[in-house]
C-alpha positions as CSV (number, residue, x, y, z in Angstrom):
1,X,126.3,111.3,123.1
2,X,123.6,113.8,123.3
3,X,120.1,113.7,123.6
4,X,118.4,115.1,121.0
5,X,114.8,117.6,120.8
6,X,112.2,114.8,119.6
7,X,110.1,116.2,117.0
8,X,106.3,116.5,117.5
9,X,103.0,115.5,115.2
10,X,102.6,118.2,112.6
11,X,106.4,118.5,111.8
12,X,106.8,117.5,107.5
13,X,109.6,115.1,108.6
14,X,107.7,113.1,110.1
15,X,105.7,112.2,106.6
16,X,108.8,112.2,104.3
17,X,109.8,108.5,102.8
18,X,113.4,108.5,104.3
19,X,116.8,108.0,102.1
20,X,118.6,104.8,102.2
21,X,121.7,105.2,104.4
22,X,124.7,105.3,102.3
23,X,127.5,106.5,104.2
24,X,128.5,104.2,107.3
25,X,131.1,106.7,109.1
26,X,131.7,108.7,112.3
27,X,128.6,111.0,111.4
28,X,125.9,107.7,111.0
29,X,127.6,106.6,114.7
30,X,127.4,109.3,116.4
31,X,123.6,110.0,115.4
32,X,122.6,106.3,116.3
33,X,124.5,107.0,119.3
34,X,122.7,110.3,120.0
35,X,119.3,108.1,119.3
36,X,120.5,105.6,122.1
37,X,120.7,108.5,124.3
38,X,117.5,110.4,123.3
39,X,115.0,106.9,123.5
40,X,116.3,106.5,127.1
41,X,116.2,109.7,128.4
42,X,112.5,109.7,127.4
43,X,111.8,106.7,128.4
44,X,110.8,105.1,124.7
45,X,111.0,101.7,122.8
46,X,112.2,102.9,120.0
47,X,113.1,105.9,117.5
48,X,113.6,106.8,114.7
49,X,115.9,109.2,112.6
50,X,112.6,111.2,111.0
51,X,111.7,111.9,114.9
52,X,115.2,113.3,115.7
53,X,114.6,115.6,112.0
54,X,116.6,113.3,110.4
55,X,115.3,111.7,107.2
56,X,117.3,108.5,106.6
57,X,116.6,105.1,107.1
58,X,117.8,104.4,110.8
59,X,116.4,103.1,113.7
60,X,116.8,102.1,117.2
61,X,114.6,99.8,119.4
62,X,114.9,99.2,123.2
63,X,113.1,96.7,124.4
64,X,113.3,93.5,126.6
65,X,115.3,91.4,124.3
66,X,117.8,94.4,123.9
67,X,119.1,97.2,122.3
68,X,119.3,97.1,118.7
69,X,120.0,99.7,115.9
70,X,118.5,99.0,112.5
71,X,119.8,100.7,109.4
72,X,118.5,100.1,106.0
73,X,115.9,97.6,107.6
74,X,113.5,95.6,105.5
75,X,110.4,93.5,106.8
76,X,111.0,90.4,104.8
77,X,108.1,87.8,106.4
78,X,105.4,88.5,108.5
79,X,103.0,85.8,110.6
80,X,100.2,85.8,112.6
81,X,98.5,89.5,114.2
82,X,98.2,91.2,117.2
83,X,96.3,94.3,118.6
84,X,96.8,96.5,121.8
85,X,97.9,99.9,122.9
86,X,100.6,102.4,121.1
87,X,101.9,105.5,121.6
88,X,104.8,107.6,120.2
89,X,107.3,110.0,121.4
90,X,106.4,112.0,118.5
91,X,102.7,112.0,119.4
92,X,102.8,113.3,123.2
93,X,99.2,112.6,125.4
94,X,97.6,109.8,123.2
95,X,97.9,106.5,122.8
96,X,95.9,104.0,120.1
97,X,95.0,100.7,119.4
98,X,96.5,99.0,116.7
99,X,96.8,95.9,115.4
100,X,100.2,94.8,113.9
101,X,102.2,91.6,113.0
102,X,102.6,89.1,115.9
103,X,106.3,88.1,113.9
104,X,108.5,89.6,111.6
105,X,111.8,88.6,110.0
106,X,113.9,92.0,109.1
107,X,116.6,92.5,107.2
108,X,119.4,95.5,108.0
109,X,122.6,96.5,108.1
110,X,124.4,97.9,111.5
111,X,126.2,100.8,111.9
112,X,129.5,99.2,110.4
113,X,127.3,98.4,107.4
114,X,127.2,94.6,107.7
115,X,123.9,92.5,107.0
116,X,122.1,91.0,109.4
117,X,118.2,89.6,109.5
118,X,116.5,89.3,113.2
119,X,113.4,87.4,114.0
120,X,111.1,89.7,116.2
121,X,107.9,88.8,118.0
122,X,105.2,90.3,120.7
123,X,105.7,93.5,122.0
124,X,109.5,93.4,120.1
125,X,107.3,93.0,116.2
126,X,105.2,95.7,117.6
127,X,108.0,98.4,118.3
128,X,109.9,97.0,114.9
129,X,106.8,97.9,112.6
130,X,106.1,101.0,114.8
131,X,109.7,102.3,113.7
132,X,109.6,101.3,110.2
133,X,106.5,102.8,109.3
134,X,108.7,106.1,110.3
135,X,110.8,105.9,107.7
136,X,107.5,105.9,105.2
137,X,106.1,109.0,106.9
138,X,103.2,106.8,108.5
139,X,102.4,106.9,112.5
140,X,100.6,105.1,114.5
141,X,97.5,107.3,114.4
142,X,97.4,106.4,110.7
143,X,96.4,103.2,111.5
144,X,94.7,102.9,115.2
145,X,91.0,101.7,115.3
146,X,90.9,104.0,117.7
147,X,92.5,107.0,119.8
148,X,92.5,108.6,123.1
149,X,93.8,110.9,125.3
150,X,96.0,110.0,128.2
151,X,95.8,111.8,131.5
152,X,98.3,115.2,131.7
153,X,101.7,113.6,133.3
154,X,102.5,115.0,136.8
């Protein structure tokens, strides 16, 4: 497990429409597990492939429920809405306001390619939209009613 150089804003691969994944083998496990590594180390809630330079359809959240890795994930239903603060490891010294889905049901397959759907909501829908707009080429500052700087980290 490595951790891996997060690309920045400005990068193409970061507005490509990712490939489906269609190989579930040791190279698909040991980049999810190299994406475990990398959205720790930087202390994130989530990554995607595209921000590692990768341009496939995976992604891993880390949030309060848990740790989850997402390949092939679908947003299925979507209730209610929400709006607050986001930032991105791919976007370094801003953050926005956006408003997303309060609840959404995804579909995915893990890394041994088996189906699952999860039921995400809060903070947890947030990071889960956040990450699947990667895989369409759209971030956060796509969408924010508004952005700002944040002070220079110390």
């Amino acid at each position: 497990m490595a951790q891996r150089y997060v690309v920045q804003v400005g990068e193409a691969v970061l507005r490509e429409k990712c490939a489906p994944v269609k190989a579930f083998n040791h190279e698909l496990n040991a980049l999810l597990d190299d994406m475990k590594t990398t959205v720790r180390a930087e202390n994130g809630a989530g990554l995607a492939a595209p921000q590692i330079g990768v341009p496939i359809r995976a992604v891993v959240i880390d949030v309060q429920e848990g740790y989850f890795e997402l390949i092939n994930p679908e947003i299925i239903t979507v209730k209610g809405e929400q709006t607050g603060p986001e930032g991105c490891l791919s976007v370094k010294g801003k953050q926005g306001t956006v408003t997303r889905p309060n609840k959404v049901k995804v579909e995915y397959r893990d890394r041994n390619g088996k189906k699952h759907k999860l039921t995400a909501e809060g903070f947890f829908a947030r990071a889960v939209c956040h990450e699947l707009d990667h895989l369409d080429g759209i971030l956060y500052t796509d969408i924010a009613e508004e952005l700002y700087d944040l002070p220079p980290e110390e």
